[in-house]
C-alpha positions in Angstrom: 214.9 135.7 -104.9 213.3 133.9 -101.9 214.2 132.3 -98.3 215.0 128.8 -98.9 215.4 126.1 -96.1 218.6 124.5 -96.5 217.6 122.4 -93.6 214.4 122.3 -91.3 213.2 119.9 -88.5 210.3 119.9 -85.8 211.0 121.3 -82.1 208.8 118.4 -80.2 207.1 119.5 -76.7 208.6 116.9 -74.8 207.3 118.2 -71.1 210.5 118.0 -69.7 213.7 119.5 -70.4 216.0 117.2 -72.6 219.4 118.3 -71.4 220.7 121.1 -70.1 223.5 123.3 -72.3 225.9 124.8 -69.9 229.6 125.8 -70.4 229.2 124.0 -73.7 229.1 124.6 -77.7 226.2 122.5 -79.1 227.8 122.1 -83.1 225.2 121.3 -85.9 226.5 120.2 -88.9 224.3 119.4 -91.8 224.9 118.7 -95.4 223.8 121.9 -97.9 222.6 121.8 -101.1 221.5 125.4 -102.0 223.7 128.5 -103.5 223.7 131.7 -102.4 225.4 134.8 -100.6 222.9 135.6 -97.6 221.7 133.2 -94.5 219.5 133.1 -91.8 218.3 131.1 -88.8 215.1 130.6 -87.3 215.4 130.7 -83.3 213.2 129.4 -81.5 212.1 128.6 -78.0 208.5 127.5 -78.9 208.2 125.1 -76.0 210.2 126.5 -73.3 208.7 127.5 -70.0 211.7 130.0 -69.3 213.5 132.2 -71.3 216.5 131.0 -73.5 219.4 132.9 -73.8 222.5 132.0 -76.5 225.1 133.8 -75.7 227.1 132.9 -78.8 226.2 132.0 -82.6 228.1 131.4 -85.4 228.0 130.0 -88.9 230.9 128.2 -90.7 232.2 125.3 -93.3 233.4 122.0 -91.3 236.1 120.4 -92.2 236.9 117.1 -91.4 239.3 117.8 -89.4 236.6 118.7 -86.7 237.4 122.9 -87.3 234.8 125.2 -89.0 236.4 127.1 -91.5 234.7 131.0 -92.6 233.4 131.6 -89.1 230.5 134.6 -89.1 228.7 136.0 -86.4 225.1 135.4 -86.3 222.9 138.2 -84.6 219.8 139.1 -83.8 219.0 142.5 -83.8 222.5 143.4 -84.8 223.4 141.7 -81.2 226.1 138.5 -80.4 223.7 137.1 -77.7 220.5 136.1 -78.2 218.0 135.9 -76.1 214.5 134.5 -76.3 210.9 134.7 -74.5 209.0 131.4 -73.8 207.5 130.6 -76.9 208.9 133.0 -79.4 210.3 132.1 -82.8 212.6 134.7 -84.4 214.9 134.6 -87.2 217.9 136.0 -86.8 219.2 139.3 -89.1 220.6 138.5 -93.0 223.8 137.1 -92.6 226.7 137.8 -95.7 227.7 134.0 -96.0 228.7 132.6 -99.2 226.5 129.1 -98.7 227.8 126.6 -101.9 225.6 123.2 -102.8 228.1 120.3 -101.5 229.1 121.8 -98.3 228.6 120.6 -94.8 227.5 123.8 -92.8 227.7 124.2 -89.2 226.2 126.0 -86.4 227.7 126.6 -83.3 225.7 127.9 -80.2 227.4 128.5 -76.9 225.8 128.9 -73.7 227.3 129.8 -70.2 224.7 129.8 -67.9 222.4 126.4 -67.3 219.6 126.6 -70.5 217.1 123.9 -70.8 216.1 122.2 -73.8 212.2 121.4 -72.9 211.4 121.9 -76.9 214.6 120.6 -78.5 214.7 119.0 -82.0 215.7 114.8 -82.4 216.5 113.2 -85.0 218.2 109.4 -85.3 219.9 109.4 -89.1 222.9 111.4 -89.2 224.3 110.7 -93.1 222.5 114.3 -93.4 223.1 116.1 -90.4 224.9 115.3 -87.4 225.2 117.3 -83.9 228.0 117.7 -81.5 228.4 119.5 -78.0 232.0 120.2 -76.6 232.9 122.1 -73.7 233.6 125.5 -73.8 233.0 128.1 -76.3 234.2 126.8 -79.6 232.0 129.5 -81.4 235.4 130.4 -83.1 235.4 127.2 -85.3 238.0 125.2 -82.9 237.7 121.3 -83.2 236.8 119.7 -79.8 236.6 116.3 -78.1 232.6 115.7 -78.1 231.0 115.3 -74.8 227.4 114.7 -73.5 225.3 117.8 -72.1 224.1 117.8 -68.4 221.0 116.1 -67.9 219.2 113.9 -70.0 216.5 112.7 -68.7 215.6 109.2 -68.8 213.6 108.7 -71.7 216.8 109.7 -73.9 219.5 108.2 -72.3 219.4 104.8 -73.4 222.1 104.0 -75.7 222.5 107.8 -77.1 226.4 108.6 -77.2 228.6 111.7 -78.2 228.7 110.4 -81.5 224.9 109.9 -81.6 223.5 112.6 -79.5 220.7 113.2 -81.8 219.1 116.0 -79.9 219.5 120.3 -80.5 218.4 122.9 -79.0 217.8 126.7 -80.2 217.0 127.1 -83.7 215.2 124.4 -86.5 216.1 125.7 -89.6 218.4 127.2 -91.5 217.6 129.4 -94.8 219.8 130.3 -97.6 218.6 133.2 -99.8 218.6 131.6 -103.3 216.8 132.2 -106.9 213.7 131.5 -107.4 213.8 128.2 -109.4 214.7 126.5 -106.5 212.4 123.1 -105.3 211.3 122.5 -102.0 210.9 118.5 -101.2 208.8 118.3 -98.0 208.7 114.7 -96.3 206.0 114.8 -93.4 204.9 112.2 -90.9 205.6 110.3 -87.5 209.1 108.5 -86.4 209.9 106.8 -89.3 209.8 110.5 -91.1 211.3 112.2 -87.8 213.9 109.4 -87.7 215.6 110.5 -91.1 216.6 107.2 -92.1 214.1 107.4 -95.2 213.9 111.1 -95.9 217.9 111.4 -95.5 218.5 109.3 -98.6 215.8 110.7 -100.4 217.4 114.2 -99.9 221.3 112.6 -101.1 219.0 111.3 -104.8 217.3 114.9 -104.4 220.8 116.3 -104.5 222.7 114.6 -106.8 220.2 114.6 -109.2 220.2 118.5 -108.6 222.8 120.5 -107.1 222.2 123.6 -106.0 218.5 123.6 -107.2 216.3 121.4 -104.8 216.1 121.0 -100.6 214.2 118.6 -98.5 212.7 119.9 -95.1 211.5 116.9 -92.8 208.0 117.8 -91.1 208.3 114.8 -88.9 207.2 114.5 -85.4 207.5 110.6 -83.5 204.5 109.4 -82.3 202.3 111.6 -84.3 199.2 110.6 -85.6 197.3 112.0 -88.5 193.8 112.4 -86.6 193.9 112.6 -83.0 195.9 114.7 -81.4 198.8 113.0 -78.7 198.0 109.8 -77.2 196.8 109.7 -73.8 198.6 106.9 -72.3 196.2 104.4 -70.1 199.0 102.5 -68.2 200.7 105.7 -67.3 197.8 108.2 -67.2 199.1 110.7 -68.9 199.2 111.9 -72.3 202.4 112.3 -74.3 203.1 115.9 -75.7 205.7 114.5 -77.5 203.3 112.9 -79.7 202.7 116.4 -81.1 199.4 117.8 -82.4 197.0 115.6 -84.9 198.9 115.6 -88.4 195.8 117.2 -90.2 195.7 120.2 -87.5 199.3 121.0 -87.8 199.9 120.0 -91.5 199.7 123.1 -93.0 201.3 125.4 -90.3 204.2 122.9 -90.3 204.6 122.3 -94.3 204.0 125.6 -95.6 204.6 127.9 -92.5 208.3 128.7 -93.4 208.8 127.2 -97.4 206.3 127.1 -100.7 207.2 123.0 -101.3 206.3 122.2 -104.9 206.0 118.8 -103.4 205.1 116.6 -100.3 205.9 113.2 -99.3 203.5 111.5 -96.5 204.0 108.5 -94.4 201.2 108.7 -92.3 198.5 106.3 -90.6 200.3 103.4 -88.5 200.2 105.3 -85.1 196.2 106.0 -85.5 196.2 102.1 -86.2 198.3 101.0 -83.3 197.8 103.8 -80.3 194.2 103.3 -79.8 194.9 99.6 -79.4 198.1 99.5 -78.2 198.7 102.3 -75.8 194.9 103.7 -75.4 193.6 100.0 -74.6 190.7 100.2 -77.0 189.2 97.6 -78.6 189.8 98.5 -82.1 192.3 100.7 -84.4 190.9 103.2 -86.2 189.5 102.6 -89.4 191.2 103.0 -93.0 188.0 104.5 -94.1 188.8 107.8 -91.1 192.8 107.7 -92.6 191.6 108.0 -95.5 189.7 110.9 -95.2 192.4 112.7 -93.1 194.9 111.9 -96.3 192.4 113.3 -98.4 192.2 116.4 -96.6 195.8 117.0 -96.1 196.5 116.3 -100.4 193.5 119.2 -100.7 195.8 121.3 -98.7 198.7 120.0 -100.7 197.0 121.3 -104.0 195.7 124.4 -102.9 199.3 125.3 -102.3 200.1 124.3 -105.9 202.2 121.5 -104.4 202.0 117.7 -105.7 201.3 115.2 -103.1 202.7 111.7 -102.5 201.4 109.4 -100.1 203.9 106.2 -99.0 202.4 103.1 -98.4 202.7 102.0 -94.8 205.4 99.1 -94.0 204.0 96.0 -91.5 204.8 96.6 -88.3 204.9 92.8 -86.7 206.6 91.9 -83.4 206.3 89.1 -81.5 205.9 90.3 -78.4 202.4 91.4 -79.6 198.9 89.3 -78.8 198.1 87.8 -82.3 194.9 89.7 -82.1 196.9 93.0 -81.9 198.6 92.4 -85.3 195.6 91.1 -86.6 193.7 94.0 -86.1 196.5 96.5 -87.4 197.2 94.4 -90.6 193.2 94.1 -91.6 193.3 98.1 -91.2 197.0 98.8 -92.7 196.4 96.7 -95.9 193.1 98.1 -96.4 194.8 101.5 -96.0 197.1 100.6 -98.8 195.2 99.4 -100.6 193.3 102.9 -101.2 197.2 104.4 -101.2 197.9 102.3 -104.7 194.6 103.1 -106.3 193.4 106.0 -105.2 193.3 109.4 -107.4 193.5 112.1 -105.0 197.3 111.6 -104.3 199.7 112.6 -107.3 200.7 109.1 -107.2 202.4 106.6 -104.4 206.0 105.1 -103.5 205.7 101.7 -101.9 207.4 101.5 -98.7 205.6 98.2 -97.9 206.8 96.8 -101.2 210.5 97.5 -100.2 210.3 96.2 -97.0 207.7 93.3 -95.9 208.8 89.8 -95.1 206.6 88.2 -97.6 207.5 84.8 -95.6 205.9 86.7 -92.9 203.2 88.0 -93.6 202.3 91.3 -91.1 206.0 91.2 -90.7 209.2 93.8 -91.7 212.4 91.9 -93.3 214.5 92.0 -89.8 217.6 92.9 -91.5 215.8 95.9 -92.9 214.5 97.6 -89.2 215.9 98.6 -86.0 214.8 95.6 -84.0 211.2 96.9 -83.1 209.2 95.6 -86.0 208.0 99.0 -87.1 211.1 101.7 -87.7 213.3 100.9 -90.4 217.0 101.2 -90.3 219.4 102.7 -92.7 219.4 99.9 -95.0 216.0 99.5 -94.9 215.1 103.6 -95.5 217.8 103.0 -98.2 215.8 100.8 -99.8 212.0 101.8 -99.4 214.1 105.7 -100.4 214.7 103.9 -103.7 211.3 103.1 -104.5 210.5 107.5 -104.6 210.7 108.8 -108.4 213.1 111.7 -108.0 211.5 112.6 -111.4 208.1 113.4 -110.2 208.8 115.0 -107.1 210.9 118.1 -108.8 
């Protein structure tokens, strides 16, 4: 038997608190694909300044008529309210839950007193998993009318509503004790991994193809890059924590600290093209021929672990907002970059995202029906479609 991630995302420092949980009951409801009769939950509080305190957890089934059905008690230390230290990570005691493949599981956390979410976890796709805050405690499984939390700060305001409050504080993951033939998928990279609107139908193929025997985790964190670590910002004059640390510094800690995956996807490379140029103000991008290396070093990792590793060609990332010698300094690196990714024999082979998705009237240029309006993240249709491009086969 081992400890299985039924669902695991990135806390992100984000150098400010997020929102503020107070009076409310933040719900997390993901879709589960594992089996099995024990659960647990990884608190954390990784990037808080002060000390977190949860004064109710519990696990349940949703329906869709908004209630949880089978509400448990989650503890930690055999207590209702938890309460964590700045920086600690903890997982909760072995919960008796009967987790099934097919259901959508939820967590509820309630929290009276003001708690600030400076290291939450974001995420944009919800086909997956979805979050909801009410107020009050609804820890008991009650449905609620969804509601915003106090406090979000400016750079997470714009356009988020009830419905697609992205953002979740506390814990980021969930484990299901299952038997020992089951996969781990892991999908790591920058927003467009973070995002979820690739990894998320990945995971749906994952599952259908097989229930009850195969998870993905997303190792995502937006802005990342794979060799620096986050972006100082020239215009601003500050660096972006955000941004996370540099992909091949935190790629093993972050893939293998919690799961054994018997396989990685990676989407990595477009933020060490653009940044430098972009947000940095340098003259140049970074080379392929430095990606490339960091890629290399990351699938060693990979394969040390016994895992396979799959690298994802990177999309074009045209907008025409951008000086012409902007995009033609990121295309001469990005196809040069792929190039390498569908040639190369270091990688266990490639799934061509760039294929799925280019404008090939337009060259340097994403299909705008297939992104978010930016150029560079894909929407759902278009991680539908560059998701459909990832042999299912060779990843489990």
């Amino acid at each position: 038997m081992k400890w299985t991630s039924a669902w695991r995302y990135m806390s992100i420092e984000f150098g400010m608190p997020a929102f503020i949980l107070r009076h409310q009951t933040q719900r997390f409801i993901f879709l589960n694909n594992l089996d099995g009769e024990k659960i647990r939950i990884r608190f954390t509080n990784r990037y808080g300044s002060a000390p977190l305190r949860l004064d109710a957890v519990t696990v349940g089934a949703a329906a869709s008529d908004g209630t949880v059905g089978g509400v448990t008690a989650v503890t930690l230390d055999g207590q209702r309210a938890v309460e964590l230290a700045p920086g600690q990570e903890i997982f909760s005691d072995e919960i008796p839950f009967p987790a099934r493949a097919g259901q959508r599981l939820a967590v509820s956390i309630y929290a009276g007193e003001p708690q600030r979410a400076e290291g939450p976890c974001s995420m944009s796709s919800f086909s997956v998993a979805e979050v909801r805050f009410g107020d009050g405690d609804c820890t008991d499984g009650r449905a609620f009318v969804p509601t915003l939390p106090e406090g979000l700060s400016s750079p997470f305001v714009q356009d988020i509503t009830p419905e697609t409050m992205g953002l979740l504080l506390g814990f980021d993951a969930v484990q299901v004790l299952t038997g020992d033939d089951v996969k781990v998928v892991a999908a790591f990279g920058d927003s467009i991994t973070n995002m979820g609107f690739i990894p998320d139908p990945i995971a749906l193929r994952l599952f259908a193809a097989a229930p009850g025997k195969v998870t993905l985790v997303n190792c995502g964190i937006s802005g990342n890059r794979l060799l620096a670590d986050a972006t100082f910002i020239k215009a601003m004059g500050m660096t972006i924590t955000a941004f996370g640390p540099a992909g091949t510094g935190r790629f093993e800690r972050d893939v293998f600290g919690l799961d054994a995956p018997d396989a990685v996807v990676t989407l990595m490379g477009i933020n060490d093209i653009m940044h430098p140029i972009q947000l940095e103000e340098l003259p140049a991008a970074t080379p392929a021929e430095e990606i490339i290396a960091g890629i290399s070093a990351i699938a060693d990792i990979s394969h040390r672990h016994g895992a396979k590793f799959f690298a994802a060609t990177l999309p074009p990332a045209g907008n025409d907002d951008y000086p012409d010698w902007w995009r033609a300094a990121f295309e001469k690196e990005r196809l040069s970059l792929n190039g390498w990714i569908r040639s190369n024999d270091v990688c266990d082979g490639f799934f061509d995202y760039d294929a799925a998705l280019r404008d090939d009237a337009h060259p340097g240029y994403m299909r705008p029906e297939y992104h978010i309006g930016d150029g560079l993240h894909p929407n759902a249709e278009g991680g539908r479609l560059a998701a459909e491009t990832v042999d299912i086969g060779a990843l489990v």
